[in-house]
C-alpha positions in Angstrom: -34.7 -38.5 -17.2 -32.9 -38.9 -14.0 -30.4 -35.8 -15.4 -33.4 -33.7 -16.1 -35.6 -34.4 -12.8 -31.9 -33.4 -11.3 -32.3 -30.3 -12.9 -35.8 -29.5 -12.0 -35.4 -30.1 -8.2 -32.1 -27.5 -8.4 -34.3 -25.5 -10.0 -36.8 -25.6 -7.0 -34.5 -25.6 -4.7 -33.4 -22.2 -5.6 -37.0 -20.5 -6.0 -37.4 -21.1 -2.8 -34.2 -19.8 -1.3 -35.0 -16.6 -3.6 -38.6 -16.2 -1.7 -36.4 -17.1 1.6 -34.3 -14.5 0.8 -37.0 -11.8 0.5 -38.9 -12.3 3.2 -35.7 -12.6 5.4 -35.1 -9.9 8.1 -32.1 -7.2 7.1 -31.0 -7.3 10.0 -29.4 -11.0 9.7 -27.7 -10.5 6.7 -25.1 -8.5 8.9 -25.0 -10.9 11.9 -21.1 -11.4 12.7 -21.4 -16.0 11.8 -19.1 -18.7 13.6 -19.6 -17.6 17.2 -18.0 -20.4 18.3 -14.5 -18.7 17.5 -15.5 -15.5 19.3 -12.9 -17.5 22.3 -10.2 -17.9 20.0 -10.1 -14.3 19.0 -12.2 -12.0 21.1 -10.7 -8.8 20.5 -10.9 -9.2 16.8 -14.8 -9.9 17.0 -15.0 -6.7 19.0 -12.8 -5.2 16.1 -15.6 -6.1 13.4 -18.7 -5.1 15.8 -16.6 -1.5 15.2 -16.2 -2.1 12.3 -18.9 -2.9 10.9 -20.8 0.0 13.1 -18.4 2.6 11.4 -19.5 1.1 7.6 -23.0 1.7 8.7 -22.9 5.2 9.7 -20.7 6.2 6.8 -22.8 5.0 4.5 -24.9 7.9 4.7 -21.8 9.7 3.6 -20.6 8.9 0.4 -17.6 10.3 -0.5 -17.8 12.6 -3.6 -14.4 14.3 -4.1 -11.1 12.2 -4.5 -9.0 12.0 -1.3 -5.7 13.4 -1.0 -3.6 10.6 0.5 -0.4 10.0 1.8 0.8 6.7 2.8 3.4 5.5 5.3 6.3 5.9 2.9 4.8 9.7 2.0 4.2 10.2 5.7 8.2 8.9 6.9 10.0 10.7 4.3 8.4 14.0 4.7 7.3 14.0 8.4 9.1 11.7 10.8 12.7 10.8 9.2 13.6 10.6 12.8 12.4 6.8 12.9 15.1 5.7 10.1 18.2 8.0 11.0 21.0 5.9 11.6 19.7 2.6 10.7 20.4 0.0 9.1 17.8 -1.5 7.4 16.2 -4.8 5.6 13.4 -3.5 3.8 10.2 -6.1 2.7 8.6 -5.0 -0.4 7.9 -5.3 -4.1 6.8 -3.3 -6.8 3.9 -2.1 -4.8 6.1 0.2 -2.5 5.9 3.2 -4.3 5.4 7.2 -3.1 3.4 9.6 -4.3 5.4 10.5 -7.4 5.2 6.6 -8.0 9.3 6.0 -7.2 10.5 2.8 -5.2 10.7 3.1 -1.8 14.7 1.4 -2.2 15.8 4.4 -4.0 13.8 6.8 -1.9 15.6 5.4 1.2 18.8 4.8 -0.3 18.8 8.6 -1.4 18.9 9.2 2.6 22.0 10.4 4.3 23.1 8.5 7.4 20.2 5.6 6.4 22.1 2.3 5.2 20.1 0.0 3.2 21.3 -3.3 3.7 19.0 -6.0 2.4 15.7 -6.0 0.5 13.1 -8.9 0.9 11.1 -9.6 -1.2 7.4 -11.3 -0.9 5.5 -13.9 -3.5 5.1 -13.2 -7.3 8.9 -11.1 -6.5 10.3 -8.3 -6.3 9.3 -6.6 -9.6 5.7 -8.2 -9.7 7.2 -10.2 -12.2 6.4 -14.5 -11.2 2.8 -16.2 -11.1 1.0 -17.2 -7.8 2.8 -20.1 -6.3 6.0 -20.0 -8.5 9.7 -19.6 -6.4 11.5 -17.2 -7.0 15.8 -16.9 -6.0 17.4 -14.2 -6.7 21.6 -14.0 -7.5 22.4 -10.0 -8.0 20.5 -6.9 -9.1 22.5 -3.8 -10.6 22.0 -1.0 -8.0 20.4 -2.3 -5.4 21.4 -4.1 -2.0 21.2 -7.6 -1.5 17.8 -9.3 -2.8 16.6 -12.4 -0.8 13.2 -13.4 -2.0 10.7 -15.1 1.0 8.6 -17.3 -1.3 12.3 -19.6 -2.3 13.7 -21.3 -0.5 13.0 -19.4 2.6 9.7 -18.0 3.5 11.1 -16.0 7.2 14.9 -14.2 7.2 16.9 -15.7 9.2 20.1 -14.4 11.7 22.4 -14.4 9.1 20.2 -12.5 6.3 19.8 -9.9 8.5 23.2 -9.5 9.8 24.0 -6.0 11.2 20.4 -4.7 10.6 18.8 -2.9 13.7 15.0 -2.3 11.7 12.9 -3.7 9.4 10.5 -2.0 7.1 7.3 -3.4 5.6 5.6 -1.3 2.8 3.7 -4.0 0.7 -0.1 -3.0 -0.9 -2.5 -5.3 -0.1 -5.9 -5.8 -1.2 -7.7 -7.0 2.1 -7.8 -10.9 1.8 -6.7 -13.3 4.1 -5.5 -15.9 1.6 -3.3 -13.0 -0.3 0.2 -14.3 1.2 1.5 -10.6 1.5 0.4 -10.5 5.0 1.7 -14.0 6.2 4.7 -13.1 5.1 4.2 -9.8 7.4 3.5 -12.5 10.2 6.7 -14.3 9.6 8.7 -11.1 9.4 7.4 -9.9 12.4 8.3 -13.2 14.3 12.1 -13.3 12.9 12.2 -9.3 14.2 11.0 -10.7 17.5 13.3 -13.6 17.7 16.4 -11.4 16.9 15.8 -8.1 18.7 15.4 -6.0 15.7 11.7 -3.4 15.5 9.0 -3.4 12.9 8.3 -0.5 11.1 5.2 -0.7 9.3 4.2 1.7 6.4 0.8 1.7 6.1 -1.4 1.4 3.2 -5.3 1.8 2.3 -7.4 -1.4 1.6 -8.3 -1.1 -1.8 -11.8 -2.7 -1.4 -12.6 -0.4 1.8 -11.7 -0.8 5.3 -15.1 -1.0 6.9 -16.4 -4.1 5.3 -16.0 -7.5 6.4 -17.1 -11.3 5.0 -16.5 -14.9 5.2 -15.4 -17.0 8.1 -12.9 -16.7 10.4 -10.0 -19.0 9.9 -10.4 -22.1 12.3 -6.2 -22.5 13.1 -6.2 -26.1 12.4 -6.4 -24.9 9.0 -3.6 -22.5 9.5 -1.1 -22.0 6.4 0.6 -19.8 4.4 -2.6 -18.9 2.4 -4.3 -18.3 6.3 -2.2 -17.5 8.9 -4.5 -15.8 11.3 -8.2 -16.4 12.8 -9.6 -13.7 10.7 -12.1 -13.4 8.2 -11.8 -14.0 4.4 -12.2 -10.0 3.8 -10.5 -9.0 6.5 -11.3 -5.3 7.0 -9.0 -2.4 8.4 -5.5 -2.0 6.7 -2.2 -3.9 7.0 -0.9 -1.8 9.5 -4.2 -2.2 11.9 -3.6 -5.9 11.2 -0.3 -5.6 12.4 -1.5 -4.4 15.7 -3.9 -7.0 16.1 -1.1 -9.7 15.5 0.3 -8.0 18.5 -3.1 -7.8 20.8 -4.4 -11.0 20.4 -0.5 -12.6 20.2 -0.9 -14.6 16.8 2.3 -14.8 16.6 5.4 -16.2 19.1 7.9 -14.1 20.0 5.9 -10.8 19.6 8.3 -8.1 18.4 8.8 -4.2 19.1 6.4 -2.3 16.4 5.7 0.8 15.2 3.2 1.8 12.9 3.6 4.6 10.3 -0.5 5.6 9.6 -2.2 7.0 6.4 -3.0 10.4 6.1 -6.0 11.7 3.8 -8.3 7.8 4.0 -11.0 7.4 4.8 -12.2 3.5 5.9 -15.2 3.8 3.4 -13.2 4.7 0.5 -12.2 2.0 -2.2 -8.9 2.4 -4.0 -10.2 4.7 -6.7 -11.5 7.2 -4.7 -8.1 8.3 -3.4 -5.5 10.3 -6.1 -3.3 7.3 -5.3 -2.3 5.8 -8.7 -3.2 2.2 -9.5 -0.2 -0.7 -9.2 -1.6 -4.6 -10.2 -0.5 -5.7 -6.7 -0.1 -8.8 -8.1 -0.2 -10.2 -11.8 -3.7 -11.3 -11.8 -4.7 -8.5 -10.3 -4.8 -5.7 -13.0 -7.7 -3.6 -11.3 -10.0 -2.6 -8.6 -12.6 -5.0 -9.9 -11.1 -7.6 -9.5 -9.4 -7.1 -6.6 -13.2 -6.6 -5.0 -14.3 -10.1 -7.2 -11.6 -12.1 -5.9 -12.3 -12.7 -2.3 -15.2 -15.0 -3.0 -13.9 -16.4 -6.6 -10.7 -17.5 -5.3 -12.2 -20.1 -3.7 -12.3 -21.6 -7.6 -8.3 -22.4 -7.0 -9.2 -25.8 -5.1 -11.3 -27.1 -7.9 -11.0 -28.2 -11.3 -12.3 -25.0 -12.8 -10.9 -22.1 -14.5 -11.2 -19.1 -12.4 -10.0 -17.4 -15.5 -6.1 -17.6 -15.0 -4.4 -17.1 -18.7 -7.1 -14.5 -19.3 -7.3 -10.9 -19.7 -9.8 -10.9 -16.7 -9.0 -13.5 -14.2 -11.8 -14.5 -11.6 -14.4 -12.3 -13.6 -14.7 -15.1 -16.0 -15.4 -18.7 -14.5 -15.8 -21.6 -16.9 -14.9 -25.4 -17.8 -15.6 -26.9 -21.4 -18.8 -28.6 -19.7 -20.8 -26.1 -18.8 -23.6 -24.1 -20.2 -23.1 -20.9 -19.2 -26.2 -19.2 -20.5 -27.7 -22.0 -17.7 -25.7 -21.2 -15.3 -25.7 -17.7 -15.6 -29.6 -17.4 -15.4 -29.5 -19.8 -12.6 -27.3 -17.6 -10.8 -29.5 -14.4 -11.5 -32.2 -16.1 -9.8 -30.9 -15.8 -6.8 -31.1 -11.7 -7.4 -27.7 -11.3 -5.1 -27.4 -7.6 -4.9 -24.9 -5.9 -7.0 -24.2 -8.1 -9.6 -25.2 -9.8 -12.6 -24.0 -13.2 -14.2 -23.5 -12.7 -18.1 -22.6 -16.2 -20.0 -19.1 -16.0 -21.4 -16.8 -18.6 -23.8 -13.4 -18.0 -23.5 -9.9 -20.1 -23.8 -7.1 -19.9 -21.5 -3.3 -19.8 -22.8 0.0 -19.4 -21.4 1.0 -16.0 -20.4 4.6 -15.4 -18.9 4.7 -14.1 -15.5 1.2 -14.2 -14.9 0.1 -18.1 -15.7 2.4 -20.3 -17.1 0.1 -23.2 -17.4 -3.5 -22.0 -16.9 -6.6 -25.1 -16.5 -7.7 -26.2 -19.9 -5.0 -24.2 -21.3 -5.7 -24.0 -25.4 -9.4 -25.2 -24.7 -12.2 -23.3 -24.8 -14.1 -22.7 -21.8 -18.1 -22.0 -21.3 -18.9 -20.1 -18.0 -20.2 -16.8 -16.6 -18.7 -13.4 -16.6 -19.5 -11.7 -13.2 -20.4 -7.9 -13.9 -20.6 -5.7 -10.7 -23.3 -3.5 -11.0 -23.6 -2.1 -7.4 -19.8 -2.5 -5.3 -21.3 -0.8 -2.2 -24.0 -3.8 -2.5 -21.9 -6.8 -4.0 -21.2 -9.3 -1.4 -17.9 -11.0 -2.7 -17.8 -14.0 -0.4 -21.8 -14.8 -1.1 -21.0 -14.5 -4.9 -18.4 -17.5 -4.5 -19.9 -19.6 -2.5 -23.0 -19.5 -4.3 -21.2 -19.9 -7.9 -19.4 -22.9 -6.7 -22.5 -24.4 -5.2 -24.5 -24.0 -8.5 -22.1 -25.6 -10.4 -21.5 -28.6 -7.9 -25.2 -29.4 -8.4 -25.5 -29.0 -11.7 -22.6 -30.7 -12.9 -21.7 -33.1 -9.9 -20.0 -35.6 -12.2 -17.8 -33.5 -13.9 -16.9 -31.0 -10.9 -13.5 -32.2 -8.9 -12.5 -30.5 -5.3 -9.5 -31.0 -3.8 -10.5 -30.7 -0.2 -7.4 -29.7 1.3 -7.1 -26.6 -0.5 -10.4 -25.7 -0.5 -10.2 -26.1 3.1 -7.0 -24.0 3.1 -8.5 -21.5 1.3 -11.7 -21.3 3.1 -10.1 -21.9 6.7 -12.1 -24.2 7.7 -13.6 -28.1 6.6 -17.4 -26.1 6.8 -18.1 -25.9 3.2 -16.5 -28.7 1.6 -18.6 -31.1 4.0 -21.8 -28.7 3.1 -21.0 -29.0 -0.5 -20.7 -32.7 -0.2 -23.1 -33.6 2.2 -26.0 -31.5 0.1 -27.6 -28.4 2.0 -30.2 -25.6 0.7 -28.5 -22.3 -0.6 -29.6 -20.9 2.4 -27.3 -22.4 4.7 -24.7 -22.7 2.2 -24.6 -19.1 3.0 -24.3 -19.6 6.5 -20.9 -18.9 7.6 
């Protein structure tokens, strides 16, 4: 009885945020939240005011013809040579780092007369795309290529002797535009040995995949600060790695600040995703296999500090979310009753197993999981960071017995202690969604 009256007042609970919701004023659901770190990082709430103003008038201008885009790499090697003649250079990048015609950017540069390649870095999940989140990665000798140091080892930022005799160093990584992708803090720590040693930053720059113009989630409170948040930015950060770069720069999040150049896009547009450039496709990282999931996982990483699948040893990580305890045809018409825009919860049984180089060791591995399948039905609409938060909070009230948090990597991951004492403490899904 006391399970069921549990269930009934959850129920309640969330037909009232529902009428909340639509009687709510637009205009709030695009308020800029956490004000009180608008000291910390002033020019980068400015940033998103911009931002966010650009998304809004280009939204009356869909884009209806692929783009023809170049990036940085496209841009240096056909345009402005002039930046790597004569240098000798460590180059940070993986199997992202392609150019138009989808070759390396090693061979590329090492096809370059009077350009010596000395060393290549390379960033988590390796060189070749080839290791799982979190797994380190050392790396002896590589036919045909320069020295290989990988920076998720035993090292995480070159030191002097790594890049011994180098005068520049080139990032050219994809990204997909979340804070807690370690691509960029890895840019951070790059950017600092560059500093420390008197060498420049050359940055090639790349589109965000899930648009440039729109921003969610918190900024990171720096307390929090770690390798899976190394900045005071939001959770979908907006802008491309290259504008991020600068702002490292203008708003000095990093100590020494080095020398920097940055080598832009040509062709992109801010309110174009991924697929509406002619730019072909690379899994950025091995649970990453497509543009739908690269726009899901901003909100349903957040699954990676619980006891929950968030589909690792799937074919569709973070689009499926399940344990062996829950109902998903419950949960997934609780979560339609909240009628989030651009999406639709679909109950889903599936079983996680080991798959090499992508998730050696999956939760529940061999054991079949009930959850939700998150279908995105509107991507202009969905609200990646609201579909999260709100999944998690469903589940933590519905099974509060069975659920498990660990709090500091939820706190990692969401930059902040907010919701894990919201979670905890017991607030409406209204101001769960309060950032």
């Amino acid at each position: 009885m006391i399970h069921l009256f549990k269930i009934l007042l959850f129920s309640y609970i969330t037909l009232v945020f529902i009428n909340c919701q639509q009687t709510k004023n637009k205009s709030e659901n695009n308020q800029i939240p956490n004000a009180q770190y608008q000291n910390l990082a002033p020019s980068y709430i400015k940033g998103i005011h911009q931002t966010q103003s650009l998304y809004y008038k280009n939204k009356s201008e869909p884009i209806k013809e692929k783009l023809t885009v170049l990036n940085g790499i496209d841009v240096l090697l056909d345009k402005k040579l002039h930046f790597i003649k004569s240098r000798k250079i460590a180059l940070v990048t993986n199997h992202s780092g392609i150019d138009k015609n989808s070759i390396p950017n090693y061979k590329r540069l090492m096809e370059i007369e009077d350009v010596e390649l000395k060393v290549i870095f390379s960033p988590e999940h390796g060189l070749f795309g080839e290791s799982e989140a979190g797994k380190k990665i050392n790396y002896s000798s590589i036919d045909q290529l320069p020295r290989v140091i990988s920076l998720y080892g035993g090292t995480r930022k070159p030191n002097a002797e790594m890049l011994t005799d180098v005068n520049l160093i080139i990032y050219d990584i994809q990204d997909i535009g979340a804070r807690f992708y370690t691509y960029i803090s890895t840019l951070g720590m790059v950017m600092e040995a560059g500093a420390e040693l008197d060498i420049p930053i050359l940055v090639l720059d790349r589109p965000n995949p899930i648009r440039g113009d729109i921003i969610e989630g918190p900024l990171l409170d720096i307390k929090h600060q770690s390798f899976v948040g190394y900045y005071p930015i939001p959770t979908r950060y907006g802008g491309t790695v290259g504008e991020l770069a600068n702002k490292i720069i203008e708003n000095k999040w990093i100590s020494p600040l080095p020398e920097l150049e940055i080598i832009k896009i040509e062709g992109w547009q801010p309110n174009a995703w991924y697929d509406q450039t002619d730019l072909p496709w690379v899994p950025p990282s091995p649970n990453i296999p497509d543009l739908k999931t690269a726009i899901i996982y901003p909100g349903m990483c957040l699954f990676e500090g619980t006891n929950i699948s968030e589909g690792r040893g799937t074919p569709n990580p973070f689009k499926w979310i399940g344990a062996p305890w829950i109902d998903g045809k419950k949960l997934s018409q609780t979560l339609n009753n909240f009628k989030l825009p651009g999406v639709v919860f679909v109950p889903k049984s599936f079983t996680p197993i080991r798959i090499p180089g992508k998730s050696e060791n999956p939760k529940f591995k061999d054991q079949k999981c009930n959850g939700i399948e998150v279908w995105i039905t509107d991507r202009d609409k969905y609200k990646s960071i609201d579909v999260g938060v709100l999944t998690l909070y469903t589940i933590y009230n519905m099974y509060p017995e069975k659920i498990k948090i660990r709090e500091s990597g939820l706190n990692r991951l969401w930059g902040s202690n907010t919701l894990y004492e919201k979670l905890t403490r017991g607030v409406t899904a209204q101001d769960i969604l309060k950032y």
